[in-house]
C-alpha positions in Angstrom: 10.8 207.3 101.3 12.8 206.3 98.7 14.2 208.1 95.7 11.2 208.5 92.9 8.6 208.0 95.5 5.5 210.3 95.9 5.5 212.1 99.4 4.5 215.2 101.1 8.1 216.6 101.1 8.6 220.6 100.6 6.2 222.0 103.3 6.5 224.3 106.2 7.9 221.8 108.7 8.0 218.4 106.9 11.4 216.9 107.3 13.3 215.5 104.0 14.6 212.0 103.5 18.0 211.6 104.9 19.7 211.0 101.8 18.1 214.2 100.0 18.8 216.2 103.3 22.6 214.9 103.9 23.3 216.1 100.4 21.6 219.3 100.9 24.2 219.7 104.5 27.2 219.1 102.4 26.4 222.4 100.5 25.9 223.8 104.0 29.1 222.9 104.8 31.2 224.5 101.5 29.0 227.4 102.1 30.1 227.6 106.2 33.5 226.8 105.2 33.6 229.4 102.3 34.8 227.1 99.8 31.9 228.3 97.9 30.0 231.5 97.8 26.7 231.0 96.6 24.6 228.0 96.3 21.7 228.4 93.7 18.4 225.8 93.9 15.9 226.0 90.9 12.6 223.2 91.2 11.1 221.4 88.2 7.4 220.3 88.2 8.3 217.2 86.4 5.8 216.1 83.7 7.6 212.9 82.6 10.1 210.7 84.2 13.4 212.1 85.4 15.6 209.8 83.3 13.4 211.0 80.3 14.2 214.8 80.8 18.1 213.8 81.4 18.0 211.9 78.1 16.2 214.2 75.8 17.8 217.2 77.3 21.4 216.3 76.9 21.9 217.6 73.7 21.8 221.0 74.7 25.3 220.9 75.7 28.5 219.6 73.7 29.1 217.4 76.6 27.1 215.3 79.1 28.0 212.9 82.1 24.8 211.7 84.1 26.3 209.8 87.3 23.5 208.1 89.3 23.7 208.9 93.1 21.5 207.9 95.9 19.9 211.2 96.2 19.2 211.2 92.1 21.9 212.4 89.8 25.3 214.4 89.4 25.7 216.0 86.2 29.1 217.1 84.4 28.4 219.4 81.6 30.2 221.4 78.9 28.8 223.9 76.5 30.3 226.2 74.0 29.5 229.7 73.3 29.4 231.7 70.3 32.1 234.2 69.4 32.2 237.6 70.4 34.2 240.4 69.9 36.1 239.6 73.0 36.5 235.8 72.5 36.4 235.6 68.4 37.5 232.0 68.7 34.4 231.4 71.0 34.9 229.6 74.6 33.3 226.7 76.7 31.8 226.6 79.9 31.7 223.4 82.0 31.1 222.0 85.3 29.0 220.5 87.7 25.2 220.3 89.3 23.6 218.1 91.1 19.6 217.1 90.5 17.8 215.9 93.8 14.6 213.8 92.8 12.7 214.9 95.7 9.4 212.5 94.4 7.7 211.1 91.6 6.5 215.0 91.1 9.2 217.7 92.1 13.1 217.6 91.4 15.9 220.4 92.3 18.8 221.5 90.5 21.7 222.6 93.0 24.7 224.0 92.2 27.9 226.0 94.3 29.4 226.9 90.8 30.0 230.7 90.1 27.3 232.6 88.3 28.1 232.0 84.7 28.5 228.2 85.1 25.3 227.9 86.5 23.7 230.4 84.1 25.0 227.8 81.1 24.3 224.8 83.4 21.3 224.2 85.3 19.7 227.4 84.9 19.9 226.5 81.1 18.7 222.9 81.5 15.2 224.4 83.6 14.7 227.2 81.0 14.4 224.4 78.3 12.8 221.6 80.5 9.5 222.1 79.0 7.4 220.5 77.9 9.2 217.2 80.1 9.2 219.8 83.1 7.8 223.4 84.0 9.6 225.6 86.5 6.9 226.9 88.7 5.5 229.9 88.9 4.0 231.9 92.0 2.4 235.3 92.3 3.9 238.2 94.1 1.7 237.6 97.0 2.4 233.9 97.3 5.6 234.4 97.4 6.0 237.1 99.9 3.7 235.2 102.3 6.2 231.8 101.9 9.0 234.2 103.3 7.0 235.7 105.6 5.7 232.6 106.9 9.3 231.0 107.2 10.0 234.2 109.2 7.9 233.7 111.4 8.0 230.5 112.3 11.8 231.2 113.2 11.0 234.2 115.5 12.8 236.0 112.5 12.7 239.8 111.0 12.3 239.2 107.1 14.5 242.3 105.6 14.2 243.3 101.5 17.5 244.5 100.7 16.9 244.7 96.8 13.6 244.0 95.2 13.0 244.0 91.3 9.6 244.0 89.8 7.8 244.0 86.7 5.8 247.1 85.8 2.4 245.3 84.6 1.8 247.6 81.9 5.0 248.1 80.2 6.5 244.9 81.5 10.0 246.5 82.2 11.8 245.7 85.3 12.6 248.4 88.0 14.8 247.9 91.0 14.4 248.8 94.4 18.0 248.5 97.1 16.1 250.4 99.7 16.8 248.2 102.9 13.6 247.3 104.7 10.8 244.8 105.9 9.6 242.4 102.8 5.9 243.6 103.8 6.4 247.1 103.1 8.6 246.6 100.1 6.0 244.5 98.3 3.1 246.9 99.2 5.1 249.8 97.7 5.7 247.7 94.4 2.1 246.9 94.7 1.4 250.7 94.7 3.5 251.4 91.6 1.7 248.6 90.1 4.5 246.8 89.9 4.9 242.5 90.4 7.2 241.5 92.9 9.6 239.0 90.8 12.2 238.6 92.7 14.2 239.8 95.8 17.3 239.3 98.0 15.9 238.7 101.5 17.7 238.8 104.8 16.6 237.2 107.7 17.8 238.4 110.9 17.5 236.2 114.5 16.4 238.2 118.1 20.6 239.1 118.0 20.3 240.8 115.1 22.6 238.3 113.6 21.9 237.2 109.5 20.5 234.0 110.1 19.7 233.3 106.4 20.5 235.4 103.2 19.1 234.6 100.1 18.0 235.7 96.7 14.4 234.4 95.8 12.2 234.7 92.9 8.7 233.6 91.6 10.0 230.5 89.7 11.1 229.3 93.3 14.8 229.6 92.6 16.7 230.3 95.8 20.4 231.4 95.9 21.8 231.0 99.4 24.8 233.2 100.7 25.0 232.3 103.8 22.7 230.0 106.5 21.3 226.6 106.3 20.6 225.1 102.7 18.7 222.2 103.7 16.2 225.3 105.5 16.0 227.2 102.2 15.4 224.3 99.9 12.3 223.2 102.4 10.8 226.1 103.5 11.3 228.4 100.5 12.1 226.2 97.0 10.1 223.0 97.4 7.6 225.5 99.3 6.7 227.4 96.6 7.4 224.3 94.0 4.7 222.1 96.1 2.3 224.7 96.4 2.6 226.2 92.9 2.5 222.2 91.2 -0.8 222.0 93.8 -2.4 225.1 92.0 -1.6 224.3 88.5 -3.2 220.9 88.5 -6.2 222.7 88.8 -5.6 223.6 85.1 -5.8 220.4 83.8 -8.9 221.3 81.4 -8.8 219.6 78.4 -11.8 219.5 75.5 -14.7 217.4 76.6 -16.7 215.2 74.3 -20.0 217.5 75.5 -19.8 220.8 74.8 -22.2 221.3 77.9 -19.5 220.2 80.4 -16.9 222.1 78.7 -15.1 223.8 81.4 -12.6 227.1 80.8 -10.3 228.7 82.9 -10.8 232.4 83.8 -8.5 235.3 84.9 -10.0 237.6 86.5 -8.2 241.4 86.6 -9.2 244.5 87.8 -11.6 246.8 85.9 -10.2 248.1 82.8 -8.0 246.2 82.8 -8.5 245.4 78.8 -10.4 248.8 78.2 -8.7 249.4 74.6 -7.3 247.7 71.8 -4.0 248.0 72.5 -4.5 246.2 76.1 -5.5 242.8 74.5 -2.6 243.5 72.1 -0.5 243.6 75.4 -2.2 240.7 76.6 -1.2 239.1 73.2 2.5 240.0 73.3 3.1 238.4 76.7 1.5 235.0 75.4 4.1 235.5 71.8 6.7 236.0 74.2 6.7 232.2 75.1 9.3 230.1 72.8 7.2 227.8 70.7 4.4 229.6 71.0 2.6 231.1 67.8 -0.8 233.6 68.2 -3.4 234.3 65.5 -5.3 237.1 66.2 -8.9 236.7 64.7 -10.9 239.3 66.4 -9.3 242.5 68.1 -11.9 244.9 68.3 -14.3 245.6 70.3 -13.4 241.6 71.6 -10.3 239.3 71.1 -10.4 236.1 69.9 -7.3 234.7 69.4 -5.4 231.0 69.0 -2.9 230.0 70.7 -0.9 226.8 69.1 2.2 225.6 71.5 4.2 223.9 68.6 6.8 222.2 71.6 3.0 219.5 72.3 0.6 220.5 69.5 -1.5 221.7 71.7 -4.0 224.7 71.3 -5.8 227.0 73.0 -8.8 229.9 72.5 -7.9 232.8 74.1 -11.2 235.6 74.5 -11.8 238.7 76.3 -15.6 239.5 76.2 -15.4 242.4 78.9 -12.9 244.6 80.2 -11.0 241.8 83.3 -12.0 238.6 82.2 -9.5 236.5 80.4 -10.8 232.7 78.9 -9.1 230.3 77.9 -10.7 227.2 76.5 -8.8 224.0 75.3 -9.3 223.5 71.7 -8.0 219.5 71.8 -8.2 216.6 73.6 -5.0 217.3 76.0 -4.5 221.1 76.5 -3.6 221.2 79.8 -0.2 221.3 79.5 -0.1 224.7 77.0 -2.9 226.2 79.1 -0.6 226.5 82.2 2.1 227.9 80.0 -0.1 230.5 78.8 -1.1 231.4 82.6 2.5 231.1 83.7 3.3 234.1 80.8 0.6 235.9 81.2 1.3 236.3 84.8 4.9 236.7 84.4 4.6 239.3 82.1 1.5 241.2 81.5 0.3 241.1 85.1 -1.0 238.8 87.7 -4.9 237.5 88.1 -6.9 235.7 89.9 -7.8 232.1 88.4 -10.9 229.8 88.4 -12.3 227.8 86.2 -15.8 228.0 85.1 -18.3 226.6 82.3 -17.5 227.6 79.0 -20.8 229.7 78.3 -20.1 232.1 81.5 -17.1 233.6 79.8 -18.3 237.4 79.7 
């Protein structure tokens, strides 16, 4: 398969091109060899070409070198930072990242340089990828079961040796370093009514031996410590990245023509889930938390009736809640799609995770 081609590449036990996998064993090797001590892969559900994102994206740093590879593209970056009180004159960070065009749908951005450079670098580029690309998103569940189910597959014992999760009402982070399986520390999350966001996993062979350590997070960014990179990019990143892209496409609703085959999507919560005011308000301050994202409340009380305009498309969207755990959201143009997986992806990320369907519009309550 060559490079921009669709295939299925990312699943439990599909191999990946040679050329994508060779590369992928040469950060094995640094990583074996310790000539590096981390090696960080982020995915990109890409919504336009490749070359596209590379060429409208490059002014986000002071300076930009896009060599073409076999596997897709090196990149040499430079970006300067603002003054502080220990740098007044300011300072740049620069370096190096590769991005792997894994097919027409899904690309990875892999990097061996130290935290900060890949915090300016690629991890900068996929935070302001949309609306070219979306980093996927998974819920807590998902994401445990993708560990769980390369685990087993390996004859492996999945060990959580620090968890952080989202509390789902206050949406502030607490962090768990208790050592133990990745089962138990998501169902204690769970019981705190926390959302499993991320968490640094080790995977231990019949020998007790660390087969793989990694750091893993619902966006289906994977740092690798030690073990087999080409492993984690397969059965973990491009995992969650395959099935995640799979899921959203089911969001594509856009306005139809007949307002009798309008279709919305729902997300469905728990009861009282939006029992008061101030829920829906919550609900409302995950969605503002989105950059480019403006909401006009209409209606609060007793219902919410909001809009939700994406100024990065010009795209819109309704956003109701009729009852106390259903969330609608129905496109208000002809190509919404786009803004109403955004506004899922932040709803779940930080308000709290639902179930999603998508129904006709006049079953909304």
């Amino acid at each position: 398969m060559g490079r921009g081609e669709e295939g299925n590449v990312g699943g439990i036990g599909t191999a990946l091109p040679p050329l994508i996998a060779a590369r992928l064993e040469h950060f094995s090797r640094l990583l074996g060899a310790a000539q590096t001590r981390r090696v960080s892969l982020s995915p990109l559900v890409l919504r336009r070409p490749v070359e596209e994102l590379l060429a409208r994206r490059k002014s986000l740093f002071s300076e930009w070198r896009a060599a073409e590879q076999p596997f897709g593209y090196t990149i040499g970056f430079a970006r300067g930072l603002r003054p502080t009180p220990h740098t007044p004159q300011g300072r740049k960070v620069a370096g190096e990242f590769d991005i792997i065009q894994v097919n027409g749908r899904i690309c990875l951005l892999v990097s061996s340089a130290p935290m900060e450079t890949e915090v300016h670098g690629p991890r900068h580029l996929a935070r302001r990828a949309y609306p070219l690309a979306t980093r996927p998103l998974l819920g807590s569940e998902d994401l445990v079961r993708i560990v769980s189910r390369l685990a087993t597959q390996r004859g492996w014992a999945p060990l959580c040796a620090d968890a952080i999760g989202y509390d789902r009402h206050t949406g502030e982070f607490r962090r768990d370093m208790k050592h133990q399986p990745v089962a138990d520390a998501f169902r204690e999350m769970a019981e705190q009514g926390r959302q499993m966001h991320q968490m640094r996993v080790l995977f231990q062979d019949e020998a007790t031996r660390q087969a793989l350590l990694a750091v893993v997070n619902r966006y289906g960014r994977a740092t690798v410590y030690r073990g087999d990179v080409t492993l984690a990019a397969s059965h973990l990143v491009l995992a969650v990245a395959t099935e995640a892209s799979d899921r959203w496409r089911r969001l594509s609703v856009n306005r139809a023509r007949d307002p009798g085959q309008q279709t919305v999507v729902q997300l469905g919560f728990p009861a009282d889930t939006f029992a008061t005011s101030q829920d829906t308000m919550a609900l409302c301050s995950a969605v503002r938390r989105g950059v480019g994202l403006n909401v006009t409340t209409v209606h609060l009380n007793p219902y919410l009736n909001a809009q939700v305009l994406d100024y990065l498309t010009g795209q819109s969207v309704e956003l109701v809640v009729l009852d106390d755990r259903t969330v609608s959201l129905i496109p208000r143009c002809a190509e919404s799609s786009d803004a109403m997986q955004r506004v899922v992806a932040l709803i779940f990320r930080f308000f709290g995770e639902g179930e999603v369907r998508v129904a006709p519009v006049l079953h909304t309550s």
